[in-house]
C-alpha positions as CSV (number, residue, x, y, z in Angstrom):
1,X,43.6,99.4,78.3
2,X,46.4,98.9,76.0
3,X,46.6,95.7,74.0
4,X,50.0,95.9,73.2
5,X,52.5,94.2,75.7
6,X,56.5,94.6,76.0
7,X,58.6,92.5,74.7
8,X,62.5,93.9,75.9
9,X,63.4,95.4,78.6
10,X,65.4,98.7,78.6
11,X,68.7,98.5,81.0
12,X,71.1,101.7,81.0
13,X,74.3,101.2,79.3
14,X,76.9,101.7,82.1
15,X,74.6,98.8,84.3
16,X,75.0,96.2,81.6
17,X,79.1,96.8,81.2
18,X,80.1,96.8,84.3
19,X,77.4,93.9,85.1
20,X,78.9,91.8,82.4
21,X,81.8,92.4,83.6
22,X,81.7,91.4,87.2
23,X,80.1,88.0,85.7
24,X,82.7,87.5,83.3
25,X,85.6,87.6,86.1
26,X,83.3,85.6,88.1
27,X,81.1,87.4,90.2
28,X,77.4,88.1,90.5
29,X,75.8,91.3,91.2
30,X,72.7,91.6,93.4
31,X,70.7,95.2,94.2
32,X,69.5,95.3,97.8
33,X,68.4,97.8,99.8
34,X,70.5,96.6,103.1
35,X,73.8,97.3,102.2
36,X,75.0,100.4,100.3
37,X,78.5,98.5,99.0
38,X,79.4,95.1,100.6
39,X,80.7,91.5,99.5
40,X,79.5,88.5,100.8
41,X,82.7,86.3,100.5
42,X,81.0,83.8,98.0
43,X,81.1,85.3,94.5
44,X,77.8,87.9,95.1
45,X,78.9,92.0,95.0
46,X,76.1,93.9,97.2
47,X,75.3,97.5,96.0
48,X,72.3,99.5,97.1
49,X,69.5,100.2,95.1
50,X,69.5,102.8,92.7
51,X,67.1,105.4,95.5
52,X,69.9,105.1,97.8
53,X,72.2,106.2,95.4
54,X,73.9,110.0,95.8
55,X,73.7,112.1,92.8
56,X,76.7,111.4,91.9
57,X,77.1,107.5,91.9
58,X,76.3,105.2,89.5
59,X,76.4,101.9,89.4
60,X,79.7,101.0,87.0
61,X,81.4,103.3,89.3
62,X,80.1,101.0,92.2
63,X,81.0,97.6,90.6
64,X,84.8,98.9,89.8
65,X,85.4,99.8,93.0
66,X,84.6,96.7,94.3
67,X,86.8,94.9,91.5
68,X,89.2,96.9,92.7
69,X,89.0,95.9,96.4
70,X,89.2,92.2,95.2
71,X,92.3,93.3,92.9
72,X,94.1,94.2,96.0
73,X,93.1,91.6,98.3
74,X,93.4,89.0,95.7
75,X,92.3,84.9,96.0
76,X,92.0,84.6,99.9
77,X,89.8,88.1,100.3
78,X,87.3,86.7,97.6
79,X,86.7,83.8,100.2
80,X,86.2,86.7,103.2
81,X,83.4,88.7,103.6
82,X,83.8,92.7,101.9
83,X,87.4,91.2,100.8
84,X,88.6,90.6,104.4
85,X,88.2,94.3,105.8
86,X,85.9,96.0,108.3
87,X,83.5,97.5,106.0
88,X,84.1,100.7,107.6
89,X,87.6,100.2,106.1
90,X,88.8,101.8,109.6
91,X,90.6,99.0,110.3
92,X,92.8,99.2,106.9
93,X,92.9,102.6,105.5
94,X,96.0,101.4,103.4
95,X,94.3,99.0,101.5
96,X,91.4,101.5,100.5
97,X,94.4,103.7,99.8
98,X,96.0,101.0,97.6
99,X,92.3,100.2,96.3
100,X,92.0,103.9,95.1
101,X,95.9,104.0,94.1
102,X,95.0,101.4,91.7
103,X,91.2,102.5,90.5
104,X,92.6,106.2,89.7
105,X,95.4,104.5,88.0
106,X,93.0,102.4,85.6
107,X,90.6,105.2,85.5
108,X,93.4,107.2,83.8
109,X,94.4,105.0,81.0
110,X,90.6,105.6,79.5
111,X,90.3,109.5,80.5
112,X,87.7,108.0,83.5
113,X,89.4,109.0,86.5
114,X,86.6,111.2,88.1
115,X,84.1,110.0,86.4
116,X,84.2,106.8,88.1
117,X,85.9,107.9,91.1
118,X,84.8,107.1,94.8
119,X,81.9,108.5,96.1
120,X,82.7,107.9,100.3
121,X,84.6,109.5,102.5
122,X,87.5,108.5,101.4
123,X,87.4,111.3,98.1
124,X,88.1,113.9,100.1
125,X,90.3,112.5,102.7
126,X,92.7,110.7,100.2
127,X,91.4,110.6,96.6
128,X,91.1,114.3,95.8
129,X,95.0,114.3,97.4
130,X,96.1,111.8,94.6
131,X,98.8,113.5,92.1
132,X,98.9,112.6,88.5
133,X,101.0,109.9,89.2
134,X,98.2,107.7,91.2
135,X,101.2,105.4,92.2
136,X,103.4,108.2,93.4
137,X,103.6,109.1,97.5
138,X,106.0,111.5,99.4
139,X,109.6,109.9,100.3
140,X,108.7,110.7,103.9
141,X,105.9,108.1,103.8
142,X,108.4,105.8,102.0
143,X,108.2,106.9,97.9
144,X,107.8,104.0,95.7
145,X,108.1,101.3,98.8
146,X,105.0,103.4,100.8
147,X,102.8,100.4,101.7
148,X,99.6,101.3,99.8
149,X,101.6,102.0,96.8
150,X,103.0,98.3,96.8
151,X,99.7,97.1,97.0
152,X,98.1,98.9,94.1
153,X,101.1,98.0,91.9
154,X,100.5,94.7,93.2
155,X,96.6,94.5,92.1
156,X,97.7,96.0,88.9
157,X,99.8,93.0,87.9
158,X,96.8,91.0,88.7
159,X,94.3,93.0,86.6
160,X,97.0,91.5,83.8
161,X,96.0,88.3,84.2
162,X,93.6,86.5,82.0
163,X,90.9,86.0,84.2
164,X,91.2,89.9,84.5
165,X,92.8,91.6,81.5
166,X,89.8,91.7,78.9
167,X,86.4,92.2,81.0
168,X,88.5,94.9,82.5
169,X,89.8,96.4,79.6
170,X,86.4,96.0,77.4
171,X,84.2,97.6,80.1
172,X,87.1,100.5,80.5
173,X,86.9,101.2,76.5
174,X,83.2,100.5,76.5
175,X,82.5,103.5,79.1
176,X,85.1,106.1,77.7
177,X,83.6,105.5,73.9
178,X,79.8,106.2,76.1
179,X,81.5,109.2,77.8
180,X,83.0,110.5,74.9
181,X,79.9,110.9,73.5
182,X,77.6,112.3,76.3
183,X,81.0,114.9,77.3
184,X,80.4,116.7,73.8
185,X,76.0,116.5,74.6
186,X,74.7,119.5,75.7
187,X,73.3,118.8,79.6
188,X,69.5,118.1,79.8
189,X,69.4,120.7,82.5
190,X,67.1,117.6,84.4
191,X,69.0,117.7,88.2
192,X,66.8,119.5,90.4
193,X,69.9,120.9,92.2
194,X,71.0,122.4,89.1
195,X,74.5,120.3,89.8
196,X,76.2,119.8,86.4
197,X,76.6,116.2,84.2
198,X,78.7,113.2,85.8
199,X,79.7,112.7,82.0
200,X,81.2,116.6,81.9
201,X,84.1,115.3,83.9
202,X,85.2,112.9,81.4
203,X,88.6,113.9,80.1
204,X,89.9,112.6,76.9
205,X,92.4,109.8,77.3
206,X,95.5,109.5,75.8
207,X,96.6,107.0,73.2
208,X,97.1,103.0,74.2
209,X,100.8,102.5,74.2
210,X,101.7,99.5,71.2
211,X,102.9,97.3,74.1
212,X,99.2,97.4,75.1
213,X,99.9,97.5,78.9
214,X,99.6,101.0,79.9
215,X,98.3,104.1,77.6
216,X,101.7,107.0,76.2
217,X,102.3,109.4,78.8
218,X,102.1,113.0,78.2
219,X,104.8,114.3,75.6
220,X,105.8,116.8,78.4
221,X,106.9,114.1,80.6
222,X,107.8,111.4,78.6
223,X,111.2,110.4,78.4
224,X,110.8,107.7,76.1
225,X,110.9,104.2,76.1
226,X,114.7,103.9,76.0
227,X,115.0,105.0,79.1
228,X,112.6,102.7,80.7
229,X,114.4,99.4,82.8
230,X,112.0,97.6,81.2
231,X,113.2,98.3,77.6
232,X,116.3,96.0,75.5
233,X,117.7,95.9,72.3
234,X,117.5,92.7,70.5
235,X,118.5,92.1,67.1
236,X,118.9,95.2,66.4
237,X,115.5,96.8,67.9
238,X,114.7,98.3,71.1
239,X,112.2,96.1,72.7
240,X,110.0,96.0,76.3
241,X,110.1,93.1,78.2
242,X,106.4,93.2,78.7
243,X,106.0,92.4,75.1
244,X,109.1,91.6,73.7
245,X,108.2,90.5,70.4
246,X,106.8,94.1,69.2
247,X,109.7,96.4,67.8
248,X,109.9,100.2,68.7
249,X,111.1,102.6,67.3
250,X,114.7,104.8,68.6
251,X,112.4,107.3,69.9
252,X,109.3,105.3,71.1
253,X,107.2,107.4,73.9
254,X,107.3,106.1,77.1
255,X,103.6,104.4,78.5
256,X,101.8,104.9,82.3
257,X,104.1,102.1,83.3
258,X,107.4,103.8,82.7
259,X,110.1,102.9,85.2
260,X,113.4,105.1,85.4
261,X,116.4,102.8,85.3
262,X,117.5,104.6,88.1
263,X,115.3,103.2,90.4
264,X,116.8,99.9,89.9
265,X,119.1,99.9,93.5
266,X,119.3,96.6,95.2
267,X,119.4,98.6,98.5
268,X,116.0,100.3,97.7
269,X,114.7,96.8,96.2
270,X,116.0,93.5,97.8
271,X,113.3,91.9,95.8
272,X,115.5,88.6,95.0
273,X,116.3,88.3,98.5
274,X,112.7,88.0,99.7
275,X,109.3,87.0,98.5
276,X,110.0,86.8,94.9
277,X,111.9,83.3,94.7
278,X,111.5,80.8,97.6
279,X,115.1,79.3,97.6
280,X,118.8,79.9,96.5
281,X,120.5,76.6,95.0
282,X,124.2,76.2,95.8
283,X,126.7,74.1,93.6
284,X,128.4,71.9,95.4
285,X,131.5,74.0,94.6
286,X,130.5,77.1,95.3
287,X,133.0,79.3,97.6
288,X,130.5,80.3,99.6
289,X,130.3,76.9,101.2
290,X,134.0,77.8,102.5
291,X,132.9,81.4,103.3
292,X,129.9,81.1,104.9
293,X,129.2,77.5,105.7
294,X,126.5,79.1,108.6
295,X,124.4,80.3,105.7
296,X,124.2,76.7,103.5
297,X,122.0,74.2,104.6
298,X,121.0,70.8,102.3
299,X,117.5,70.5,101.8
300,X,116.2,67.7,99.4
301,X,119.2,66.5,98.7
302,X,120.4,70.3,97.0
303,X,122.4,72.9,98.9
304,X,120.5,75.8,98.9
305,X,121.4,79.5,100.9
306,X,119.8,79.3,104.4
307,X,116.0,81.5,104.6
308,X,114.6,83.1,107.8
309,X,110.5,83.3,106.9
310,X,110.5,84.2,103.4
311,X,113.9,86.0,103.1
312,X,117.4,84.5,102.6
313,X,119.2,84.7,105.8
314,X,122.0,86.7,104.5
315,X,119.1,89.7,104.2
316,X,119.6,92.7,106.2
317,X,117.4,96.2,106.8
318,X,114.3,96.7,104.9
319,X,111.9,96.2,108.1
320,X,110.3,100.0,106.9
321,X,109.3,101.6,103.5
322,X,112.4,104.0,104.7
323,X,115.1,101.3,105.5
324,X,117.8,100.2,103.0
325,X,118.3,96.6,102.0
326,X,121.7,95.0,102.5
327,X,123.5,91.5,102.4
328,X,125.8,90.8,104.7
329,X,127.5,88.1,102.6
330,X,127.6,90.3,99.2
331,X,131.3,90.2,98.8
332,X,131.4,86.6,99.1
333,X,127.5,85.8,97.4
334,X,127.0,83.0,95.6
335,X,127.5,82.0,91.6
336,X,123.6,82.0,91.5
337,X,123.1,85.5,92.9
338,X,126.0,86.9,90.8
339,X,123.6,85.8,87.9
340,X,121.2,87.8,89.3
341,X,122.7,91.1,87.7
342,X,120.8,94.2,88.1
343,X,118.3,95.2,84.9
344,X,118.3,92.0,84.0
345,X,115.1,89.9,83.5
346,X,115.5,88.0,86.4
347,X,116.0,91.2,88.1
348,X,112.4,93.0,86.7
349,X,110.5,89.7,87.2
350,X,111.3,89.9,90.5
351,X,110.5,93.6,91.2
352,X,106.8,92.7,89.6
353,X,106.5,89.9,92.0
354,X,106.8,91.9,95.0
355,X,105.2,95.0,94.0
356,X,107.9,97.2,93.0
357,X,107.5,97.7,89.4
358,X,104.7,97.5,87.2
């Protein structure tokens, strides 16, 4: 009999990040043994007990998957049961695509992208497909506007948020500095099918960007930040707009979140048009009053450019991923939409708000 009794208990390393983490965005975790991966729609994550568990899952990866699920589906899913979906995901195999989109993303920026990938299905039908660029999808499909693409881009502006940005990002740095570690250990040789270390497939990640959003890309594609829409001068600096009051240098490498100025085509974009801003205010001596009288209407007591939904009336095309925007009162637009000048911050504030850029 021994006399000596405990007085801590041991909890492995990856369970008590990713646990803390879920708690400090504001969930709880709870083990059971009747669901392998579900959400109960009031704050509690369900993940199977550790017996039900393949050999290749682990319980951080479990827990980010699920934050990644609530990413996408954002404030209304957390009040639905598993986010709003079938828990199949049958139903909505865009939003596990967008889900994974944005998990592989994040993954990446730590050198964790197969270490904590997806353990379902859904690796080998979709995630093992995934180029480098996690956000990238054939033009066929619809390129940069593809649906699940959107999405991810969409619950990656939200993991920017403070309720998001620093459990995230410390349980992210907390797991690469444990896998950096454990990559370089020589394997225990302990799996009875001989199948080699989870932590072997941890791939050292590149360096954080200054800006602190995104980590540099790879010098062999990186076109720098002065090519990136997102970048300015201001006196006398290049700048981003994501942090504008860091200075970089002439020849500053380009981070994850890199955005060609090219891409920047209101017919590809239409961002202003639509779900970005809610109303277009008119002057009272505004052309367009003359021009287009049809498309101004008074509302409150300001004249305002007349919406259909949640898109200004004048707002043509764009019903597909594939279909160009257009206005069929450009010539003749309003003063307020002329201010609206392409590259401007205006312009990139509203890309972010509908999913477009990052």
């Amino acid at each position: 009999m021994f006399v000596r009794s405990a007085t801590h208990a041991y909890q492995d390393p990856l369970e008590h990040i990713w646990i803390r983490c879920a708690q400090r965005i504001g969930f709880e975790i709870v083990r059971t043994p009747e669901a392998y991966a579900s959400f109960d729609g009031k704050g509690r994550i369900l993940i199977a007990t550790a017996d039900q568990f393949d050999p290749d899952d682990n319980l951080g990866q479990m827990i980010f998957h699920e934050l990644c699920h609530a990413l996408v589906q954002g404030e209304e899913g957390e009040l639905e049961v598993d986010w709003g979906l079938d828990n199949t995901r049958i139903g909505h195999p865009w939003r596990e695509h967008a889900c994974l989109r944005a998990q592989a993303w994040l993954g990446d920026q730590y050198g964790l992208r197969e270490f904590l990938a997806p353990t379902t299905d859904y690796r080998v039908s979709f995630w093992n497909r995934l180029g480098d660029n996690p956000l990238d999808a054939p033009e066929t499909e619809g390129g940069f506007r593809e649906r699940s693409v959107v999405a991810a881009r969409l619950a990656l502006t939200r993991s920017q948020l403070p309720r998001w940005r620093q459990p995230l990002k410390e349980a992210l740095l907390q797991t690469q500095q444990i896998a950096r570690v454990l990559s370089e250990a020589p394997s225990s040789a302990s799996d009875p099918d001989n199948l080699p270390s989870l932590w072997s497939t941890f791939k050292e990640g590149p360096t954080r960007h200054s800006v602190g959003i995104a980590a540099i890309l790879p010098t062999t594609q990186n076109p720098g930040c002065a090519a990136c829409a997102w970048s300015f001068h201001h006196r006398g600096a290049l700048r981003c707009r994501h942090a504008p009051q860091i200075r970089l240098s002439p020849n500053e490498p380009a981070c994850a979140a890199f955005e060609s100025r090219t891409r920047l085509d209101c017919q590809t974009c239409g961002a202003c048009c639509r779900e970005a801003y809610d109303s277009v205010e008119v002057s009272e001596r505004d052309p367009v009053r003359k021009s287009h009288p049809e498309m101004v209407i008074r509302q409150g007591g300001r004249l305002k450019l007349r919406r259909e939904n949640t898109r200004c009336a004048a707002l043509a095309g764009g019903r597909t991923a594939q279909e160009p925007y257009s206005c069929s009162i450009y010539p003749g637009r309003p003063r307020t939409c002329r201010d609206f000048t392409q590259g401007s911050e205006n312009c990139l504030a509203a890309r972010r708000k509908v999913g477009l850029s990052l």
